[in-house]
mmCIF file of the C-alpha atoms, coordinates in Angstrom:
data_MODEL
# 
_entry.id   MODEL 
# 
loop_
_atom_site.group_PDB 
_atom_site.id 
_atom_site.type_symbol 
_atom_site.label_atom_id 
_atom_site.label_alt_id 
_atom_site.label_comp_id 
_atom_site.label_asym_id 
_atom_site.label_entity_id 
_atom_site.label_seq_id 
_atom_site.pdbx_PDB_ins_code 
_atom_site.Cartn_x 
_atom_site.Cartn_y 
_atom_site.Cartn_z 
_atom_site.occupancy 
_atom_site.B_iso_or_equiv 
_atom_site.pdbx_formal_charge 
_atom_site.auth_seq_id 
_atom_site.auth_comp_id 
_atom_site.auth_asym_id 
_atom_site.auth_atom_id 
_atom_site.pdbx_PDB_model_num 
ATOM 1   C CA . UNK A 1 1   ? 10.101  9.760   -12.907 1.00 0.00 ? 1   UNK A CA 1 
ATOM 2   C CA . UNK A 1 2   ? 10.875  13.108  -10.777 1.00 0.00 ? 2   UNK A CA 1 
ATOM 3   C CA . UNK A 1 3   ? 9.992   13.564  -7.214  1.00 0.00 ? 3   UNK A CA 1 
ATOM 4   C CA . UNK A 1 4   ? 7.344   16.136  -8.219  1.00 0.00 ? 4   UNK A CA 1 
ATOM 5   C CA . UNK A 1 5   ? 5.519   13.602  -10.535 1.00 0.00 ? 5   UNK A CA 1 
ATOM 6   C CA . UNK A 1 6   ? 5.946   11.123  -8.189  1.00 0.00 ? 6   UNK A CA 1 
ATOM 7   C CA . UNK A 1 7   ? 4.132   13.204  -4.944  1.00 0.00 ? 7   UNK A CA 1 
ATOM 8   C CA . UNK A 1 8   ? 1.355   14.243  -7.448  1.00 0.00 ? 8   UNK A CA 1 
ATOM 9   C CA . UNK A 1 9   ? 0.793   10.473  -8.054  1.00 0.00 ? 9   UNK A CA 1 
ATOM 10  C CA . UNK A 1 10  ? 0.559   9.572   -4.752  1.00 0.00 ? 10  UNK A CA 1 
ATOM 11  C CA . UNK A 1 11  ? -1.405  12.583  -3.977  1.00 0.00 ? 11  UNK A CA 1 
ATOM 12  C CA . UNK A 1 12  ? -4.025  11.608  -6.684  1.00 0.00 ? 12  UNK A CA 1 
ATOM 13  C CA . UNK A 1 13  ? -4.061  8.019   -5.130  1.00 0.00 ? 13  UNK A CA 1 
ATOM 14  C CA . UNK A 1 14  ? -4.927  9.301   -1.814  1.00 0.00 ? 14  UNK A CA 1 
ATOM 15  C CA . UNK A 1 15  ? -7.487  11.594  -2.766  1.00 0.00 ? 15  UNK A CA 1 
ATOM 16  C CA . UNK A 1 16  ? -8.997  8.430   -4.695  1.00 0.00 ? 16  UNK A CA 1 
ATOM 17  C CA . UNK A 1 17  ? -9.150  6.353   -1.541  1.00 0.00 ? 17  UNK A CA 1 
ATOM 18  C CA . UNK A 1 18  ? -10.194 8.995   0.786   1.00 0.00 ? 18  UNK A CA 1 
ATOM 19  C CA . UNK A 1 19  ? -13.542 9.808   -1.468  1.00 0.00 ? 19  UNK A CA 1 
ATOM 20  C CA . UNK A 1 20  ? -15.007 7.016   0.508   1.00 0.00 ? 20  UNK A CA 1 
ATOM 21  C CA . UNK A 1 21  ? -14.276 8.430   4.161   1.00 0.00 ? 21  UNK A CA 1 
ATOM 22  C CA . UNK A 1 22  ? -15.126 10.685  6.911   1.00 0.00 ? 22  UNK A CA 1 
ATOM 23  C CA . UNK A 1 23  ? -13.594 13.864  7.780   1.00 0.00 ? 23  UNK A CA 1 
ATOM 24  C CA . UNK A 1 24  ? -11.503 12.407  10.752  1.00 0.00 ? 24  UNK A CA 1 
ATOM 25  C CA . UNK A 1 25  ? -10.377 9.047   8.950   1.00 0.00 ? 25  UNK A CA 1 
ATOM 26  C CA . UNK A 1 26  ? -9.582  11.535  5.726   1.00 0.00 ? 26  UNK A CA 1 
ATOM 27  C CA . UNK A 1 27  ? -7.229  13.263  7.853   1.00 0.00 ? 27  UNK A CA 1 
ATOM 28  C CA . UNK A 1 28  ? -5.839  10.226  8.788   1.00 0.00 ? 28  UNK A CA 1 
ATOM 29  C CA . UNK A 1 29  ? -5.503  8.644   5.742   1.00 0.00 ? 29  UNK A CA 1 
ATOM 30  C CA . UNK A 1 30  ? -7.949  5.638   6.960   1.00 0.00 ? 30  UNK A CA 1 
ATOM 31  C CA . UNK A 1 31  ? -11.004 4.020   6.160   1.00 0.00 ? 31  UNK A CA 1 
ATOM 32  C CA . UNK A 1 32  ? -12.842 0.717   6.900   1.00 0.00 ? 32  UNK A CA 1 
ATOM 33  C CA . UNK A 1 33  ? -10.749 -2.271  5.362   1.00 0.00 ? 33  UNK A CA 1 
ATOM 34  C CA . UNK A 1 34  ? -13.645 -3.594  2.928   1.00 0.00 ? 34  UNK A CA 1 
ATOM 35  C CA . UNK A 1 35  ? -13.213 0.266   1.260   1.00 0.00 ? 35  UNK A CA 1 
ATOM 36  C CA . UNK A 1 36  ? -9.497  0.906   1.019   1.00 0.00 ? 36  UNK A CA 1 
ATOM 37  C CA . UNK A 1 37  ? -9.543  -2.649  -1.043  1.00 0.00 ? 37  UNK A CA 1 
ATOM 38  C CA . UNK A 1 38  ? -12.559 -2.082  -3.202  1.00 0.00 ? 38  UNK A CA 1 
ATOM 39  C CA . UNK A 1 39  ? -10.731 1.159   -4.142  1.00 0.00 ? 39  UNK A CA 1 
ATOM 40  C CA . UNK A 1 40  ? -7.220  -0.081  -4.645  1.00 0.00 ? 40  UNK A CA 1 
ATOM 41  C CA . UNK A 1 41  ? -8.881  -2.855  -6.578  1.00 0.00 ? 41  UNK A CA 1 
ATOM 42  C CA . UNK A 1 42  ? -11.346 -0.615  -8.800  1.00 0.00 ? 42  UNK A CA 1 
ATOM 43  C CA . UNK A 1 43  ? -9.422  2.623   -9.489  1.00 0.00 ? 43  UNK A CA 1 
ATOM 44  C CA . UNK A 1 44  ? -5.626  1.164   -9.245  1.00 0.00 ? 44  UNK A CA 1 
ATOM 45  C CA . UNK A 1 45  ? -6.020  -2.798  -10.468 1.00 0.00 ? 45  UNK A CA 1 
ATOM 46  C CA . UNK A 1 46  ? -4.256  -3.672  -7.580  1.00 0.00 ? 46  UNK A CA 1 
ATOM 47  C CA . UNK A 1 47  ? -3.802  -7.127  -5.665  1.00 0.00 ? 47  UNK A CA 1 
ATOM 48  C CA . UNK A 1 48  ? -2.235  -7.875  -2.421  1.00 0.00 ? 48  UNK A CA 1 
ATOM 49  C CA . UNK A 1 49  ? 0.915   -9.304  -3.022  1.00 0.00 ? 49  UNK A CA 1 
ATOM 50  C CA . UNK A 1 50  ? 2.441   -9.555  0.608   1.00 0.00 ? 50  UNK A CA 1 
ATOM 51  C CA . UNK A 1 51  ? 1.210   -9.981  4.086   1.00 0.00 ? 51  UNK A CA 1 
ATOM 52  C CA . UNK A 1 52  ? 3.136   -9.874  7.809   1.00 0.00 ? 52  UNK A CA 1 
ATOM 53  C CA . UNK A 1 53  ? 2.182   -8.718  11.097  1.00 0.00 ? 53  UNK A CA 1 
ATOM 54  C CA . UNK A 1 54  ? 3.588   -5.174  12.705  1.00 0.00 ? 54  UNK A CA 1 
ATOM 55  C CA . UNK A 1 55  ? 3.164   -3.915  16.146  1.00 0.00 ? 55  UNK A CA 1 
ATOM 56  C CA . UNK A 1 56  ? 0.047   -4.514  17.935  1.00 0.00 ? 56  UNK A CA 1 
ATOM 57  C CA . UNK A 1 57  ? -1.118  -7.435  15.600  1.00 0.00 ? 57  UNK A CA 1 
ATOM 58  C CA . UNK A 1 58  ? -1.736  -4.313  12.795  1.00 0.00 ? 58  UNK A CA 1 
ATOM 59  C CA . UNK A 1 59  ? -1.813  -6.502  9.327   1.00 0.00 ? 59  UNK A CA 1 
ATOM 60  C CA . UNK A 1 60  ? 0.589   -4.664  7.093   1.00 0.00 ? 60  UNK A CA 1 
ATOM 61  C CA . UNK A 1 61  ? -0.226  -5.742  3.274   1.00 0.00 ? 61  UNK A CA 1 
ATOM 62  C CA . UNK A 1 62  ? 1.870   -4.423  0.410   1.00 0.00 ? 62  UNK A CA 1 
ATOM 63  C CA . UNK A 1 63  ? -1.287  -3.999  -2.855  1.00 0.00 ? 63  UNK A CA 1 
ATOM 64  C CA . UNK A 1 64  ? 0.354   -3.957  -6.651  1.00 0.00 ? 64  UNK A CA 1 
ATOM 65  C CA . UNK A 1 65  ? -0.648  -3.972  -10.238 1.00 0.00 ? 65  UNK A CA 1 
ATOM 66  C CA . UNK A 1 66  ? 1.322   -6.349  -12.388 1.00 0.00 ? 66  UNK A CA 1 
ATOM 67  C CA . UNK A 1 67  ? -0.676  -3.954  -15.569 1.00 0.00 ? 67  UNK A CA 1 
ATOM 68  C CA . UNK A 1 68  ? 0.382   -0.401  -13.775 1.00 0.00 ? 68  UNK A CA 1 
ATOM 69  C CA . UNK A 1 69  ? 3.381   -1.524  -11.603 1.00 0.00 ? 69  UNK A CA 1 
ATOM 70  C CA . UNK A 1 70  ? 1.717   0.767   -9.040  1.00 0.00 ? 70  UNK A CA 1 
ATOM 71  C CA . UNK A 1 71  ? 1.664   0.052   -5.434  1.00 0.00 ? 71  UNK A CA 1 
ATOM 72  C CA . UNK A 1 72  ? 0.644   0.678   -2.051  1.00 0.00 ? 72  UNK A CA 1 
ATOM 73  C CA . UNK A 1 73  ? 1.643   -0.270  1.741   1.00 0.00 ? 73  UNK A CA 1 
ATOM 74  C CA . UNK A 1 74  ? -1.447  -0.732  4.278   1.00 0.00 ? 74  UNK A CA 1 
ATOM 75  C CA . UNK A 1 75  ? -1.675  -1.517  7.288   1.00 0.00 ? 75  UNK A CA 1 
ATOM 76  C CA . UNK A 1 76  ? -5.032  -2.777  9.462   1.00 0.00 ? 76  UNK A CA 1 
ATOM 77  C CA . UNK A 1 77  ? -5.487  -2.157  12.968  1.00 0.00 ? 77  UNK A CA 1 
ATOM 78  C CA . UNK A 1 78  ? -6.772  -5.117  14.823  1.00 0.00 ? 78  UNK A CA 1 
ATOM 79  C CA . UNK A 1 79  ? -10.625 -2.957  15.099  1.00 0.00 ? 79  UNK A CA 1 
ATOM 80  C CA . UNK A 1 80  ? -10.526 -3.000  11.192  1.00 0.00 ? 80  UNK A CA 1 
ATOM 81  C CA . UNK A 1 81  ? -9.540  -0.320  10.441  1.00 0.00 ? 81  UNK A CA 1 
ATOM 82  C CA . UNK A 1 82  ? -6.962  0.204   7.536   1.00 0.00 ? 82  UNK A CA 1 
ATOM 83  C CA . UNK A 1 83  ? -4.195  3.263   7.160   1.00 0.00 ? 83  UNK A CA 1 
ATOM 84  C CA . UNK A 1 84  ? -2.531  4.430   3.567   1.00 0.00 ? 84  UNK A CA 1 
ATOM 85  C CA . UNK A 1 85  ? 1.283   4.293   4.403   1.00 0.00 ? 85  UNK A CA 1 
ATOM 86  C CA . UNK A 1 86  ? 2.878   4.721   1.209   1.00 0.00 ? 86  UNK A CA 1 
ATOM 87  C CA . UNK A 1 87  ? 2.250   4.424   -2.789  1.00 0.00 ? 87  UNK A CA 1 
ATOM 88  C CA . UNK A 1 88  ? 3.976   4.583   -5.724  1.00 0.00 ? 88  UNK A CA 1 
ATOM 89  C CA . UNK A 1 89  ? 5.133   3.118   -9.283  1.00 0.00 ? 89  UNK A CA 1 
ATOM 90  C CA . UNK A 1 90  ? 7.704   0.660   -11.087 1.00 0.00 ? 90  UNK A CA 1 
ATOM 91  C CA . UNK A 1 91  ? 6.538   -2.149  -8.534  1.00 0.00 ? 91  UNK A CA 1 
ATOM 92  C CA . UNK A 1 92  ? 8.716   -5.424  -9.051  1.00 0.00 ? 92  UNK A CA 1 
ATOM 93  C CA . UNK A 1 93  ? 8.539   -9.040  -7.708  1.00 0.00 ? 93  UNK A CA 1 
ATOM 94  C CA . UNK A 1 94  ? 11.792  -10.236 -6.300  1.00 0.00 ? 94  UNK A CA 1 
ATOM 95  C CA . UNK A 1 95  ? 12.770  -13.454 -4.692  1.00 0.00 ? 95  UNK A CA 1 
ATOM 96  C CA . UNK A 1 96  ? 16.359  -13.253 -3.771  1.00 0.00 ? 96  UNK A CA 1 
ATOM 97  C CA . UNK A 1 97  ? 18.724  -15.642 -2.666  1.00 0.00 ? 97  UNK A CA 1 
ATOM 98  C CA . UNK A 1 98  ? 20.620  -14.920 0.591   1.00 0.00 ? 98  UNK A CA 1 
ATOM 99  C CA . UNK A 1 99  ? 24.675  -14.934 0.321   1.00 0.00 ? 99  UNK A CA 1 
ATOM 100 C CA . UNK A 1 100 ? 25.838  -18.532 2.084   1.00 0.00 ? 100 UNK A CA 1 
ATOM 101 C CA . UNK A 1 101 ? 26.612  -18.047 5.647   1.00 0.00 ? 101 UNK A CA 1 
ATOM 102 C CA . UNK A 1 102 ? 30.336  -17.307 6.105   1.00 0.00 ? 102 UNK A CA 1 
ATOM 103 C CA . UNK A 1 103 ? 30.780  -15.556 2.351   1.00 0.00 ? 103 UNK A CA 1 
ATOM 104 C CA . UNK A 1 104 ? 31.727  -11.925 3.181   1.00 0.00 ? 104 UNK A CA 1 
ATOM 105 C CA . UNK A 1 105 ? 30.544  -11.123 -0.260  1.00 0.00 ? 105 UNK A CA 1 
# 
């Protein structure tokens, strides 16, 4: 996938989201939490598939579609209020193993 496919997609998932919001929290990219997840849920199939704490106690939750393979990084402030940080395609699972301590490999 190109880099100009790949801005139109996120584009199109923004605009998605943001139907749902006001003026200020559009510029933002931001809405209340309950309607980022109905929408990434609805329009994208997507599930949370990680969770960790940022700065600030913000939640920061990575959403994917095992279907699509899209995705999308959130993060909540602690008033509620969640934040579109990035989105994209070809989402994959990992769970790698970390080299044994003292292998320079």
């Amino acid at each position: 996938m190109n880099a100009k496919m790949m801005m139109t997609l996120m584009t199109a998932g923004f605009l998605a989201i943001s139907a749902g919001m006001t003026h200020a929290e559009q510029a933002r990219g931001c809405a209340e939490r309950e309607t980022v997840l109905s929408r990434l849920a609805d329009k994208y199939g997507e599930t949370r598939q990680s969770i960790g704490l940022g700065a600030n106690n913000a939640l920061v939750e990575v959403f994917a579609s095992d279907e699509t393979g899209s995705w999308t990084i959130t993060v909540t402030t602690a008033e509620g209020t969640t934040c579109l940080i990035a989105s994209g395609q070809a989402f994959e699972e990992l769970a790698e193993v970390l080299p044994a301590k003292g292998n320079d490999a």
